[in-house]
N, C-alpha and C positions, 0 to 999 in steps of 0.2 A: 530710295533709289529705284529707279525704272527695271525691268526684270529685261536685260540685252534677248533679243527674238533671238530665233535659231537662225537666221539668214544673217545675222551680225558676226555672231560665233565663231563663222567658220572653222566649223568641226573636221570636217573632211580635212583641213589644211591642215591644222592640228595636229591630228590622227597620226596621218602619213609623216610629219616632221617628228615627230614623235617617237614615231615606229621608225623613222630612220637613224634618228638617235640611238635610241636603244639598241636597235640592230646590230650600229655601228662598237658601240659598247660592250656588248654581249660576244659580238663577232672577237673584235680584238682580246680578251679575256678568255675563250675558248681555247684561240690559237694559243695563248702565253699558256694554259694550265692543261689544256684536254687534246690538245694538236689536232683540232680538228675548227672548221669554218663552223657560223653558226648553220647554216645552209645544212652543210654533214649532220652537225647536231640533230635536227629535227628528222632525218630519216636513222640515225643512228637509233631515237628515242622512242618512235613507231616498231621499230625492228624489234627493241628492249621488250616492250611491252606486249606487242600482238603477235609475235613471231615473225616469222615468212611472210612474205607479199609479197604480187607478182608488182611491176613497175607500175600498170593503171593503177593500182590500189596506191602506190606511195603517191603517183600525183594529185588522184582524188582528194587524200586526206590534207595532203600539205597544201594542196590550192595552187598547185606549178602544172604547166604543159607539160606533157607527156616526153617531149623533146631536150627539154630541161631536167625532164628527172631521170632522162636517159645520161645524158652527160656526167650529172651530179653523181649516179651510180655508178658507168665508168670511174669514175677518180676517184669513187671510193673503193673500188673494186681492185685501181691500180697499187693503191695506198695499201691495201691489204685488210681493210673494215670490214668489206662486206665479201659474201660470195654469190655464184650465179649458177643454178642450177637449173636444168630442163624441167619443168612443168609439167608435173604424172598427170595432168587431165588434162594438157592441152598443149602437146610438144612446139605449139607454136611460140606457144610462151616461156619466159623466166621466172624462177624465181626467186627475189633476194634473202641472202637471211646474214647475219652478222659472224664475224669471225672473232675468236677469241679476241685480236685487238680489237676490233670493233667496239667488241663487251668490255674491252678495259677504258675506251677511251669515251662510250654511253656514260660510264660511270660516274668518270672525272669529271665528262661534262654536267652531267645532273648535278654534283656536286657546286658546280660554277653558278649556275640557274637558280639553283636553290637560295646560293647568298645574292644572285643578281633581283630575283623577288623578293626576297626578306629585304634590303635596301630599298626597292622599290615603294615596300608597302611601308617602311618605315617614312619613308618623306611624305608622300600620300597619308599615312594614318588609316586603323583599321577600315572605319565608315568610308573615306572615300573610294577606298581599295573595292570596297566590296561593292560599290555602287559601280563602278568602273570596271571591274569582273561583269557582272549581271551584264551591262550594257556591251562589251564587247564580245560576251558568250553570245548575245541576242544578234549581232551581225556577224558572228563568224557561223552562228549554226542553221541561219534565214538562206534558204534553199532558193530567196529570189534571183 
């Protein structure tokens, strides 16, 4: 059988339906178990793990406008997740850090993640998980 080019594939198309899928899967499942969007999720799990950061740094990492990850900390601000604190080296800034529910609701979520990847990798199977890890570490971390 002929080896399909990579211009056949369409990867990118893939990717993206993909990613919306799962999104979409993940999102609803958060909300049922962790009350939070999958959106929240991912600045809840930065806060879990690195601390504090000011707003450029959450949109740096998660890969959203700066306008976007204004809003998204608004509402979670309002919700009572996160909190906002004056920036001791640079009063011009914020900075976020999580609030007890915050940290109760990082958890539940990781908990959700956790079986959402274990599913994942079980329909995938170890090998292709891992080939499918490498290759979407390799464009999430390509600085092009």
């Amino acid at each position: 059988m002929a080896k399909i080019r990579a211009v056949d594939r369409r990867l990118f198309l893939l990717i993206e339906i993909a990613a919306r899928r799962l999104n979409r899967q993940a999102d609803a499942r958060l909300k049922s178990d962790a009350g939070v969007s999958a959106s929240q999720a991912g600045v809840l799990f930065l806060l879990l793990r690195r601390g504090e950061r000011r707003i450029g740094a959450l949109s740096k990492t998660l890969s959203l406008n700066p306008p976007a990850t204004t809003g998204l900390v608004d509402r979670m601000e309002k919700a009572g997740l996160v909190s906002r604190t004056t920036d001791k080296t640079d009063a011009r800034g914020a900075m976020i850090a999580l609030t007890a529910k915050g940290t109760d609701a990082a958890n539940r979520a990781d908990k959700v993640l956790k079986e959402l990847n274990a599913d994942l990798e079980a329909r995938l199977g170890d090998d292709v998980a891992d080939i499918l890890h490498d290759g979407l570490t390799r464009i999430v971390t390509d600085e092009s």
